[in-house]
N, C-alpha and C positions, 0 to 999 in steps of 0.2 A: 296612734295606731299600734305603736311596738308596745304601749306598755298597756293597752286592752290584749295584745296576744299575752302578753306575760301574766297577767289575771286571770286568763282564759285557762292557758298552761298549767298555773296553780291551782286553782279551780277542778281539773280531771286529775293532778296528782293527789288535791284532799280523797275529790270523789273515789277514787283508787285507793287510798288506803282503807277509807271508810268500808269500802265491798271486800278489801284482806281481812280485816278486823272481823266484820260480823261474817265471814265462809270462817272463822277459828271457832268461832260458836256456833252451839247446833242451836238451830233454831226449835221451839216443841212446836210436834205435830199440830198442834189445836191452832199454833201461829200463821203456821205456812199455810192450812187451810183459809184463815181469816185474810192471807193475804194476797191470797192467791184471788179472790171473791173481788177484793177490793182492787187486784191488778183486774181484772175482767170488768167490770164496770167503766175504770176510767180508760181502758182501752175500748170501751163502747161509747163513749163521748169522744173520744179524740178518733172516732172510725178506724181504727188499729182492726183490720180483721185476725191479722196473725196474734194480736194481742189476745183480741177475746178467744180464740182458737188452741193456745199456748197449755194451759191449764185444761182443756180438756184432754178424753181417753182418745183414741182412735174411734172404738167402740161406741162413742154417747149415743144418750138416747133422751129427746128433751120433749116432755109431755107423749108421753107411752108413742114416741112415734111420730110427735108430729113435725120435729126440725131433729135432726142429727146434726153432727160436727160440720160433714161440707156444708150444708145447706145455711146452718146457722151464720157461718164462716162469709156465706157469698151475700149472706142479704146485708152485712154491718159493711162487705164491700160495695156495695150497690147502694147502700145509703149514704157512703162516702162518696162513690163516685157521682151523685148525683147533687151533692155540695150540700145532704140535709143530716141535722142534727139533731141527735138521741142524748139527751141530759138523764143520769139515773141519779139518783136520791137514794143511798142505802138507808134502811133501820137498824136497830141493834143486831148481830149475828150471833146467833146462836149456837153451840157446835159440841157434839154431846158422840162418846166411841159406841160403836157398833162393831166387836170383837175387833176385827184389825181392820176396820174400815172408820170412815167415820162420817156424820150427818149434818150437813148445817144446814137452820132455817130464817127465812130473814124477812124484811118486807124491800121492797124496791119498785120506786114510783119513777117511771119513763113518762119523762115531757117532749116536746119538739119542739126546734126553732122554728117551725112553720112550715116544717114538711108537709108533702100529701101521700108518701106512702105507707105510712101507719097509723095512718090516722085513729082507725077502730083501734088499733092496740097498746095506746098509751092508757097509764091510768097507774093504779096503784094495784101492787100481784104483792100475793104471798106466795115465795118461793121455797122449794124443800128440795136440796142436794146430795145426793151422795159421793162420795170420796174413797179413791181406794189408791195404794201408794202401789208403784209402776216405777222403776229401778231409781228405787231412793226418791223418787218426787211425787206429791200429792195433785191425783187426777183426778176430774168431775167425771164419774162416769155416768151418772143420768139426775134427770132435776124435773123438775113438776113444777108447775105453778098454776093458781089461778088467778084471775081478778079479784079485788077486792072491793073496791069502787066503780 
């Protein structure tokens, strides 16, 4: 047991330099965006609503209106709380400047573990994002998608 704590211990002082090391380096813009995408996803499989929440604006706006930030926020908690699971599947991302903003497009296919509250809304979407930086960090401020399958 003492020497799984000592693993453990070493373990968070790697993981702790690792996060000094790369905050010395700026990360580019096109990255933080890519990664920010790929934090939101897998905070949609793990039910993380603060997760997927983290990365957007205050402001969003998802399919001209049809989920905003809370709303988006409360159903990845209610799909948690309900003990059902959203698998996403990214595609290549795409992510191309728009003056000081910036676009990325992608595809993303949502499975379930056997949920029944989405049922109609898994499938495979082509998604299209927009990004705008909000004090030093890169924010979704609205996104579109449709079905593709």
């Amino acid at each position: 047991m003492i020497r799984l704590r000592k693993i453990l211990r070493a373990a968070v002082v790697v993981a702790l330099l690792a996060v000094a090391v790369a905050a010395c380096h700026r990360t580019p813009d096109e990255e933080q965006v890519r990664e920010a995408i790929a934090a939101v996803a897998q905070a949609a499989e793990t039910g993380s609503a603060s997760g997927v929440g983290a990365p957007l604006s205050e402001d969003f706006d998802g399919n001209a209106g049809e989920l905003d930030r809370r709303r988006l926020t409360g159903m990845v908690r209610l799909l948690n709380l309900r003990g059902e699971h959203v698998g996403v599947s990214m595609g290549p991302v795409s992510i191309g400047p728009r003056g000081e903003r910036m676009v990325a497009s992608f595809t993303a296919t949502l499975t379930s573990g056997g949920g029944r509250l989405l049922p109609d809304r898994l499938g495979v979407y082509q998604v299209t994002s927009g990004w705008r930086k909000e004090d030093g960090e890169w924010r979704c401020y609205t996104a579109s998608w449709k079905r593709s399958l």
